[in-house]
N, C-alpha and C positions, 0 to 999 in steps of 0.2 A: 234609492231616491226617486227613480223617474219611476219605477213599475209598483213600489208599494207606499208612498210616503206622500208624493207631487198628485196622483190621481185622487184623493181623500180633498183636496183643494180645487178638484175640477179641472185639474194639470192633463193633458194627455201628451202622448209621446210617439211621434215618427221614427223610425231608425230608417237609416239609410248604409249604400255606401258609399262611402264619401270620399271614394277617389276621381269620381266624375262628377263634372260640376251639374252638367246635366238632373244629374238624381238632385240635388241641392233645389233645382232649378221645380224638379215635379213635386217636391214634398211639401211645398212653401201652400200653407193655407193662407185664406183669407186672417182665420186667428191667431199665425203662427207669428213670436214675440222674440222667441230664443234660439238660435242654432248653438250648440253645445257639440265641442270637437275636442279631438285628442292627437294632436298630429307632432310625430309620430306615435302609434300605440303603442304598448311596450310585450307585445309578444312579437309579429309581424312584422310591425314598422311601415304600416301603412301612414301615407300621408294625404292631408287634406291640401288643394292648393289654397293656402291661408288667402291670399292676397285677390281672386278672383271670384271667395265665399265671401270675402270682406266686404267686396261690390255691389256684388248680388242682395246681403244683407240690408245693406245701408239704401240701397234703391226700393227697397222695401218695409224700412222704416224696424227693422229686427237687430236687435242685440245680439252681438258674437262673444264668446268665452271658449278657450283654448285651455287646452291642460297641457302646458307646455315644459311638466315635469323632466320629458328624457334631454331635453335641447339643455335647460336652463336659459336664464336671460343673458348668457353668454353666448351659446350656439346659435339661438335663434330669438329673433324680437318680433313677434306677433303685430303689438300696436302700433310697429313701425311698418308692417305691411296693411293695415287697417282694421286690425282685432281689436272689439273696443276692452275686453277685459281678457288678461293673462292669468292663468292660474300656475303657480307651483310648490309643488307636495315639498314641502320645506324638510321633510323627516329625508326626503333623499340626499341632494348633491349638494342640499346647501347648508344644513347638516353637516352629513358626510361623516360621521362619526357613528352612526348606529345605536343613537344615545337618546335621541330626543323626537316628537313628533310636531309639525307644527303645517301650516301651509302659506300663501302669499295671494292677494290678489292685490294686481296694478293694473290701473287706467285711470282718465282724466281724474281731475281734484273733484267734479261734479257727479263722476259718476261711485267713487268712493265714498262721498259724502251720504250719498242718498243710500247704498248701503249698510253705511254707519249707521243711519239716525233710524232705519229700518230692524228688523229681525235681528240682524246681528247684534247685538248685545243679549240679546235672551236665549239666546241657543250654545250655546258653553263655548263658544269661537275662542275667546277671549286666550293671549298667550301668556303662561306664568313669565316671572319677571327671571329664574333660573333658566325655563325653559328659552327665552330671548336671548340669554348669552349664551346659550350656548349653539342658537343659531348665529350670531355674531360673530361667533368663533370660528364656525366652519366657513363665513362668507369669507373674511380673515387670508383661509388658504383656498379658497375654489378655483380661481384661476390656474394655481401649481397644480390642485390635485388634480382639473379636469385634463392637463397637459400632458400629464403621466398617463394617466389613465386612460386620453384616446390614443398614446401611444402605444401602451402596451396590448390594446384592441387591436391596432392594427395587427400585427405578432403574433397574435392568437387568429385572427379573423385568418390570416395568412398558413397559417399550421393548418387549421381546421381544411381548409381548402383543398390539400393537399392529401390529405389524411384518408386512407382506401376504404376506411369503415363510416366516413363521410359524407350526405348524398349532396348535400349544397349545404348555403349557410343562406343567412338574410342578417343583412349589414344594409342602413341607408348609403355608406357612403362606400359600398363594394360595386366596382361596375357593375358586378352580374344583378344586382336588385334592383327589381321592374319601376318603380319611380326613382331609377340612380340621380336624372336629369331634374328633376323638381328638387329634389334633396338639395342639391349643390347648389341650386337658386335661392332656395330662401332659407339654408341651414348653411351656419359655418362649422359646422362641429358636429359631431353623432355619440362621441360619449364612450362607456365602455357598457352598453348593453346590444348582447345578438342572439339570435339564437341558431340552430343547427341541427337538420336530419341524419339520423342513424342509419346505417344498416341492419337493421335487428328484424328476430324472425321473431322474436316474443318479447314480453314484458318483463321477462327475470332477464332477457339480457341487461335490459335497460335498468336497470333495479341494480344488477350486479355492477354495471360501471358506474351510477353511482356511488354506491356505497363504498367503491374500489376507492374513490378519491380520498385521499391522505388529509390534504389540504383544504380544497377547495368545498366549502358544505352546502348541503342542504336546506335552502330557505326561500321565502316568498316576495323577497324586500330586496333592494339594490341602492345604489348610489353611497354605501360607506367604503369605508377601508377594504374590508374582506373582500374576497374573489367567493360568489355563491353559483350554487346551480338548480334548476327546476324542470325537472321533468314531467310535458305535458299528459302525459300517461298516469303521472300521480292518483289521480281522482278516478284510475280504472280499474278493476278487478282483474283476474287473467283470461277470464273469460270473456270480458267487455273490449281489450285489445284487438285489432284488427292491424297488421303488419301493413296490407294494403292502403288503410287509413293514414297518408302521410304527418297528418297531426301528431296520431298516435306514437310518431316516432319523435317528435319535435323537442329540442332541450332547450331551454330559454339559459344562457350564462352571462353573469353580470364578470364584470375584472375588474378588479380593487388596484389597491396599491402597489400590491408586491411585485417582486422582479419576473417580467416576460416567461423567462427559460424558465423558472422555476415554475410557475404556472404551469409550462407546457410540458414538463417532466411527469408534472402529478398528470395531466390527461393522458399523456403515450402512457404510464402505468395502468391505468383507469383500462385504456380500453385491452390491453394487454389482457387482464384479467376478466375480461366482462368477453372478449373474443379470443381466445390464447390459437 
C-alpha cells in the first residue's frame, strides 16, 4: 500500500522509529497528513507512545490511525488516548475462530462518515452479511476467550524463560521487555502473541523443532482457537542463516485456547527432539 499503490497518487512515505517521539517530531513535513502506527507490532512488540503521537499529531493539524489489532478494543483504546482512527483486523481476535476475514475502523460519527461517502464503497471493503455473523459471533465470546488466552501466555511466557535452549523472549507485559513501563500505561492486556530466541547453531535445528511439534502448527495468522508457530528463518535458505543474526533465530508463537500444560508438553517434546 504505502511503497506500490499510495505513490501512483503522489502518496509518499517516511518510515520511522517510532519508539521515540523525537523521530515522530523530525519526520513531520510541512505536507505531512497521516501518521500510520502499529503499536504493538506483532513480531517484536514495539510500541508507539499513542497518547504523546496523539499531541504532537493534532498540534499539527495530522490524522492518526493505529493498527490496534494485537490489544483489541479491550486491551487497549487508542481514541481514548487521542488516536483519531482505530484500526482492527477483525479476521483475528474478534473473529477468533479462523473462519472468516473482515477488519473495523472506529472514530468520531464525522470522521466515518467522510470515509463512508468517500472511496470506500468502491474498493470491495464492503462485509458479506454471513461473513458479519460470524464476527458477531466471535465478539459474543472475546472477552472469555481473551481471558483464557492471556492466561495461558503467561504459562507459556513463564516456561519459555526458564527453558536452557532459550535466549530470552519478548512479551509487552514481561518485566524484562525494554517498553515493559509504557505497555502497562496505556495497555490493559497483551494477549497471547510472543515471540522467543533459540539456541540454535543452524537452520535444520530450527526446521526440526518445528516440525517436532505434535500440536501446535505451522502458520502466518493468530488470534483463533489454535496454538500456531512461525519461524522468522522461514523465508531463509541454509545458507542465507546466520546463527549470529539474532533474528534469524526468532520464533513468533501465538497460544489459543487449549490447556497451558498441554501446550507446554508438545514444546519440551519439540525441543527434546530438535536438541536431544
Amino acid at each position: 500500500m504505502f511503497d506500490v499503490i499510495l505513490p501512483r497518487f503522489g502518496v509518499a512515505t517516511t518510515y520511522i522509529d517510532g519508539t521515540r517521539i523525537g523521530n515522530f517530531e523530525r519526520a513531520v513535513l510541512p505536507n505531512t497528513t497521516l501518521i500510520y502506527l502499529e503499536s504493538p507490532n506483532s513480531w517484536d512488540y514495539k510500541l508507539q507512545d499513542l497518547r504523546a503521537v496523539a499531541e504532537l499529531a493534532r498540534a499539527e493539524n495530522i490524522v492518526t490511525i493505529v493498527d490496534n489489532s494485537y490489544c483489541t478494543p479491550l486491551y487497549q483504546r487508542p481514541i481514548a488516548l487521542g488516536i483519531d482512527i482505530a484500526m482492527q483486523t477483525a479476521t483475528k481476535y474478534i473473529g477468533g475462530h479462523s473462519d472468516t476475514v473482515g477488519g473495523v475502523l472506529c472514530g468520531t460519527k464525522e470522521m466515518m462518515k467522510k470515509i463512508f461517502e468517500s472511496e470506500f464503497l468502491n474498493t470491495g471493503s464492503g462485509v458479506m452479511p454471513f461473513n458479519a455473523w460470524l464476527l458477531i459471533r466471535g465478539l459474543r465470546t472475546m472477552p472469555t476467550r481473551l481471558e483464557q488466552i492471556s492466561r495461558t501466555t503467561r504459562k507459556i511466557a513463564d516456561f519459555l524463560k526458564r527453558h536452557p535452549r532459550v535466549e530470552g523472549i519478548l512479551f509487552p507485559f514481561d518485566e524484562s521487555f525494554p517498553q515493559y513501563q509504557l505497555a502497562r500505561q496505556q495497555m490493559t492486556g497483551a494477549c497471547g502473541l510472543l515471540s522467543f530466541y533459540v539456541k540454535a547453531g543452524s537452520r535444520a535445528e530450527i526446521v526440526t523443532f518445528c516440525e517436532s511439534l505434535k500440536h501446535i502448527m505451522m502458520a502466518v495468522s493468530w488470534g483463533g482457537h489454535e496454538s500456531l508457530i512461525l519461524p522468522k528463518c522461514a523465508s531463509l535458505t541454509g545458507g542465507e542463516f546466520d546463527t549470529a543474526n539474532r533474528d534469524h533465530r526468532m520464533l513468533r508463537l501465538y497460544t489459543g485456547l487449549e490447556d497451558p500444560d498441554y501446550l507446554i508438553r508438545d514444546l519440551e517434546q519439540a525441543f527434546l527432539m530438535a536438541w536431544a
